[in-house]
C-alpha positions as CSV (number, residue, x, y, z in Angstrom):
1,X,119.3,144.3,79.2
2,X,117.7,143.4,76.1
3,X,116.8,140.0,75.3
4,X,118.6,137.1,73.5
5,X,117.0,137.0,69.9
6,X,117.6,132.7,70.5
7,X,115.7,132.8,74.0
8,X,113.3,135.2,72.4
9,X,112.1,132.6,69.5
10,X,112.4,129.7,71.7
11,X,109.8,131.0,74.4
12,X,107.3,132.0,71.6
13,X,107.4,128.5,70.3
14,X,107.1,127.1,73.6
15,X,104.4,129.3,74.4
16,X,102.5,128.6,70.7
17,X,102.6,124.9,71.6
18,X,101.3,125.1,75.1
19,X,98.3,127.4,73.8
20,X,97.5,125.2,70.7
21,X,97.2,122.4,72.8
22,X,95.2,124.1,75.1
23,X,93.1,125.4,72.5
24,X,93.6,128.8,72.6
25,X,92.9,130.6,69.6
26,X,96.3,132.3,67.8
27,X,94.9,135.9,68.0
28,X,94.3,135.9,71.9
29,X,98.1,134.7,72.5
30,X,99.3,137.1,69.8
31,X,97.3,139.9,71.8
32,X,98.7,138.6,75.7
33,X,102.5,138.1,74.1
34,X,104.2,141.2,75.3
35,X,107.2,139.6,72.8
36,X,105.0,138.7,69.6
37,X,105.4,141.4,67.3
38,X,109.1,141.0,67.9
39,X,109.3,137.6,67.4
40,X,111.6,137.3,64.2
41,X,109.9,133.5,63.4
42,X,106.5,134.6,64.1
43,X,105.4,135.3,60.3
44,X,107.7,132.6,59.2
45,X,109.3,129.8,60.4
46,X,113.0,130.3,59.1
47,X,113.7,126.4,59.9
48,X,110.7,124.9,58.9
49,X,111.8,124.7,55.4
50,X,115.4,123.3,56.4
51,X,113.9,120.5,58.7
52,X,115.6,117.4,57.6
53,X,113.0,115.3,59.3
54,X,109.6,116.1,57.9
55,X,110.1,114.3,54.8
56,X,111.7,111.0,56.5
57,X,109.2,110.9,59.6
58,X,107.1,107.6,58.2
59,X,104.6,108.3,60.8
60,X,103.9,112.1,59.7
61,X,102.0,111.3,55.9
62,X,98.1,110.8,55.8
63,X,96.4,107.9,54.2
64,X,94.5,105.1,56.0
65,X,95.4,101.7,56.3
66,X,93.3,98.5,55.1
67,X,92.1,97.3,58.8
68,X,92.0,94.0,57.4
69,X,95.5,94.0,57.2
70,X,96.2,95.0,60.5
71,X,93.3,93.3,62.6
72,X,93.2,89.7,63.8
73,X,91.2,87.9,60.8
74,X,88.6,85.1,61.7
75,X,90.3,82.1,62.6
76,X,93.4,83.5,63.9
77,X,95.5,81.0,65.8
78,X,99.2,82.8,67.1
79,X,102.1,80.8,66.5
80,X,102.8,78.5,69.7
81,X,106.7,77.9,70.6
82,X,108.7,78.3,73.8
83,X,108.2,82.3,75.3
84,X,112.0,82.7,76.1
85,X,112.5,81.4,72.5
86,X,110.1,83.7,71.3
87,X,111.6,86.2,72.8
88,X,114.8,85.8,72.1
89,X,114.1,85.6,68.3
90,X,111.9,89.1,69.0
91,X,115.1,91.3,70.4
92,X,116.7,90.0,67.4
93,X,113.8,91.0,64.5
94,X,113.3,94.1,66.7
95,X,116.6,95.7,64.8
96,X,116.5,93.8,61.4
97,X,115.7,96.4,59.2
98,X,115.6,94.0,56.7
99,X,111.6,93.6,57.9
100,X,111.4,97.6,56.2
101,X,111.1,98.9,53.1
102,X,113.1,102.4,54.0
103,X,115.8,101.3,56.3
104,X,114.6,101.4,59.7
105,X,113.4,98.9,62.3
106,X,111.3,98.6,64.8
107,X,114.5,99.7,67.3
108,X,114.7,103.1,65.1
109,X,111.5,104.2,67.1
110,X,111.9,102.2,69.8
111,X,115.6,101.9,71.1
112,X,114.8,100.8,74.6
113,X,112.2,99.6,77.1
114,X,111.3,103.0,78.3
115,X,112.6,105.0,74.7
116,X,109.9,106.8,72.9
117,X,106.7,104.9,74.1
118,X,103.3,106.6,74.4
119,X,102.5,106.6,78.4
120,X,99.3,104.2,77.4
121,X,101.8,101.6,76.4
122,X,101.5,100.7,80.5
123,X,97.8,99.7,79.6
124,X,96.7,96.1,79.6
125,X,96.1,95.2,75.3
126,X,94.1,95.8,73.6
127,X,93.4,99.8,74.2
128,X,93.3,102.9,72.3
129,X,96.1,103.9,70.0
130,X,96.5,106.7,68.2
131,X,97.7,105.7,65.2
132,X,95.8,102.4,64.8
133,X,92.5,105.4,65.1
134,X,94.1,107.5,62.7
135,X,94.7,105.1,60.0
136,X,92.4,102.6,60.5
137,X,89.7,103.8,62.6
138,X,90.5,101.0,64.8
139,X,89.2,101.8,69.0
140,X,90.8,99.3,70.5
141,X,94.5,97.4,69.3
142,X,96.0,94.3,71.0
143,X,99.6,93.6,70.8
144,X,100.2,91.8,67.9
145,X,97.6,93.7,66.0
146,X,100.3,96.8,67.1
147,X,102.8,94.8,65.3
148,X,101.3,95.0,62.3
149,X,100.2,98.9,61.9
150,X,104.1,99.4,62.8
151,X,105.3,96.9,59.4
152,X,102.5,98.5,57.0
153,X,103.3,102.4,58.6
154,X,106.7,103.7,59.8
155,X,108.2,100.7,58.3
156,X,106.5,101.1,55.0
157,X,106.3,97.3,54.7
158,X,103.6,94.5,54.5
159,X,102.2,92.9,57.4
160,X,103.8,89.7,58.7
161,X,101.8,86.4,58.0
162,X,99.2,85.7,60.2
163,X,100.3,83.0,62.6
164,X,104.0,83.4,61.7
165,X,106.9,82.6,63.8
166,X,107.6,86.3,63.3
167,X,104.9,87.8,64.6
168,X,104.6,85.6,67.3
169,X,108.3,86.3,68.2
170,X,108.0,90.4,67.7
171,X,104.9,90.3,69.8
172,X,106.5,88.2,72.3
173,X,109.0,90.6,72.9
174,X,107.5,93.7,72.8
175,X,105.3,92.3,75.6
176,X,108.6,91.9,77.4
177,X,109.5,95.6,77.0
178,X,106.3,96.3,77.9
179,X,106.6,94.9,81.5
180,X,110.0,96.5,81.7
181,X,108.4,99.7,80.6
182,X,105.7,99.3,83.5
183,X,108.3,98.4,86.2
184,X,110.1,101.4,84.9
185,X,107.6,104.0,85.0
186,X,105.9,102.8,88.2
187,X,104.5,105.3,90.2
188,X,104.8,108.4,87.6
189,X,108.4,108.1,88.3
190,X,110.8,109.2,85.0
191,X,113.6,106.7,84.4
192,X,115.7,109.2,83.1
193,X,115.9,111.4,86.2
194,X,118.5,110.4,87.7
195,X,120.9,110.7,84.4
196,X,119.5,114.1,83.8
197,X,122.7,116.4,84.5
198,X,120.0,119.2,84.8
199,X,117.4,117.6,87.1
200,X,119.0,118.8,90.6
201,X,119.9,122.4,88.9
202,X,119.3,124.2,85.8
203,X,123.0,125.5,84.7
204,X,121.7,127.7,82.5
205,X,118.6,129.3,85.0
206,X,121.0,132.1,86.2
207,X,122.3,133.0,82.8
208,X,118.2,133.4,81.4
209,X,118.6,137.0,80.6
210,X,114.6,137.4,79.9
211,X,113.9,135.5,83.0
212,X,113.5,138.8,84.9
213,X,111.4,140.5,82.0
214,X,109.2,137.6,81.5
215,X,105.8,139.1,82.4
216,X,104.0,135.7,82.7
217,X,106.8,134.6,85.6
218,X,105.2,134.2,89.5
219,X,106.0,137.1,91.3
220,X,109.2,137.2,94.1
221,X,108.0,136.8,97.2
């Protein structure tokens, strides 16, 4: 039985991944991949080209950030109000993409409590974030200082005032979704499992016609 060209292309790229992140160098996988020389991607990427997202991910373009306009300047006093207030006025800036310059909010990367957050966003702030590193060279971010790489980078905007009702609200809230995001994910546990329609079986295991070919699968006992 020969294998699906589809399944073919989509364990190479699997594989590539894995051994990239790993750090293993291109040539050695090409050598131990049984399937690489009849891999129809492997010289070129047929999709990459046809990728609506690259262009439109704000995140994805270089360029580094003025840490003044994303750190806490000297002085700094956060605006004071009622926290359910605060909060309240957060969930509602949180989908104004009126705060952007290209359309999205901060709910177009974040769409939930436990949507699309780095597993370090259960860390006390400040901590280590990759693109406040990236951009600014920054170690360590606290929340609100978050706030502000998100306005100036995927929401190609300028950062809220210092001491602004605004800030103080977003921040508020994203503290909320924080505590929902470590109640969530408490004890390694995904809070998507259980409405995974593929978590107690894999429908489509049995039907794997490389399965029994793939030389890197554990040996039936």
């Amino acid at each position: 039985m020969k294998c699906n060209k589809s399944v073919r292309v989509r364990s190479s790229v699997i594989a590539g991944a894995i051994g990239l992140a790993l750090g293993a160098p291109l040539g050695v996988m090409a050598a131990s991949n049984p399937c690489a020389a009849k891999n129809p991607c492997a010289a070129k990427n047929p999709c990459a080209a046809k990728n609506p997202c690259v262009a439109k991910n704000p995140c994805a373009a270089a360029g580094k950030v003025d840490v003044k306009l994303v750190t806490r300047p000297k002085g700094y006093t956060p605006f004071k109000a009622d926290q359910a207030t605060l909060v309240k006025t957060g969930e509602v800036l949180w989908k104004d993409t009126k705060l952007s310059t290209n359309g999205s909010s901060c709910a177009t990367c974040h769409s939930s409590a436990t949507a699309m957050f780095a597993p370090s966003f259960a860390k006390p702030y400040p901590h280590p974030v990759a693109m406040a590193t990236e951009r600014s060279g920054v170690r360590q971010v606290h929340l609100d200082e978050m706030v502000q790489f998100c306005m100036v980078v995927p929401m190609a905007a300028k950062p809220l005032p210092w001491g602004s009702k605004e800030l103080a609200a977003l921040t508020a809230y994203l503290g909320e979704l924080q505590k929902q995001y470590v109640a969530a994910t408490a004890g390694g546990k995904n809070p998507c499992a259980a409405k995974n329609p593929c978590a107690a079986k894999n429908p489509c295991a049995a039907k794997n016609p490389c399965a029994a070919k793939n030389p890197c699968a554990a040996p039936k006992k």
